[in-house]
C-alpha positions in Angstrom: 107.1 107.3 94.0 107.6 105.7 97.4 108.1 107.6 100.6 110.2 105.8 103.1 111.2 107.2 106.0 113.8 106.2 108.5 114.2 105.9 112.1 117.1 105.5 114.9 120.7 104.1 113.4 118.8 103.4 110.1 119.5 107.4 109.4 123.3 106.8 109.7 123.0 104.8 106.7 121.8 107.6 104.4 123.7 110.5 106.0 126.2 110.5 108.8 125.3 114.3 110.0 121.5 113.0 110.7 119.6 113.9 113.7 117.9 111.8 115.8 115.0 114.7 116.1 114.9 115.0 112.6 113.4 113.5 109.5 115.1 111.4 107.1 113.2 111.1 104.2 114.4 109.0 101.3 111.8 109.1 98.1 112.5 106.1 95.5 110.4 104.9 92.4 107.4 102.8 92.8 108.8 99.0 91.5 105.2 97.1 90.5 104.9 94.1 92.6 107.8 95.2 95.2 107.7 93.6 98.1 109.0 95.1 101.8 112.1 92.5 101.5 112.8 93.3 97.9 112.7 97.6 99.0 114.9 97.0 102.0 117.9 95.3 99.2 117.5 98.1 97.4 118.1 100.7 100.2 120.6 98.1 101.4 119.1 97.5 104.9 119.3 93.9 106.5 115.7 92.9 108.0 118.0 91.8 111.2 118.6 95.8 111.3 114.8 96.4 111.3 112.7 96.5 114.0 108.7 97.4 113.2 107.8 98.2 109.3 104.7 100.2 108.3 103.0 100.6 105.3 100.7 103.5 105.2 100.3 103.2 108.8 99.9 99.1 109.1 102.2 97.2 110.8 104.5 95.1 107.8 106.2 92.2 107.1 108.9 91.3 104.8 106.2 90.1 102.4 103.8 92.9 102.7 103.5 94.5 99.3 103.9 98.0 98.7 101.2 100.1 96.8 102.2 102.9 94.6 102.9 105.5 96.4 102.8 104.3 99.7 105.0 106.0 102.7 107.3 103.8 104.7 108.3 103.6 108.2 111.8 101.9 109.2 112.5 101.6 112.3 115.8 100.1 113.2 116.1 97.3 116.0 115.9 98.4 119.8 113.4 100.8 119.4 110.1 100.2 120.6 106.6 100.7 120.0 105.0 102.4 122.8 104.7 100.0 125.7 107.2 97.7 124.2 104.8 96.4 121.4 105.1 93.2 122.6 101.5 91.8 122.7 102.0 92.9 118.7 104.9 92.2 117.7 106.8 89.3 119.1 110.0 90.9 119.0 109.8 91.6 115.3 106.5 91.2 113.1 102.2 91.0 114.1 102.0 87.8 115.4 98.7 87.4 116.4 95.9 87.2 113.6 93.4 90.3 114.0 90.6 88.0 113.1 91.2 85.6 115.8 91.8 86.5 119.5 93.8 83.8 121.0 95.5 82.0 118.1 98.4 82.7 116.4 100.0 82.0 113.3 
């Protein structure tokens, strides 16, 4: 099973009464080989609705693949990591590779 859980308007999607202080927890089957993309087609989420991803806690892209049993965190565009995120995330995704300091792929 996967753990995703969802974040700002993303909640709307999954149940119009959700509150914005509380969970919304959606479990799914593990898929072998899934992909971040190929989870968020299945929920029906666009990635331009997304703003960070995490995997167990790491920062995701659409190609990150997902473990079994991992927990996911969707957060929906406009919100922010704390202050802004934007050395990490270039207004989306990790930009800058943790193995080199000033390059960037």
């Amino acid at each position: 099973m996967l753990e995703i859980h969802l974040y700002g308007t993303l909640k709307k999607k999954f149940d119009s009464n959700a509150s914005f202080a509380e969970d919304t927890i959606i479990n799914l089957p593990y898929v072998e080989n899934e992909r971040i993309l190929q989870l968020l087609e299945r929920l029906d989420i666009q990635l331009r609705e997304c703003g960070e991803i995490f995997c167990n806690g790491i920062v995701a892209t659409e190609n990150t693949l997902i473990p079994e049993g991992a927990r996911i965190g969707v957060f929906s565009t406009g919100m922010h990591l704390l202050c802004g995120g934007q050395h990490l995330k270039g207004h989306g995704f990790i930009t800058k590779s943790p193995t080199q300091k000033d390059q960037y792929y």
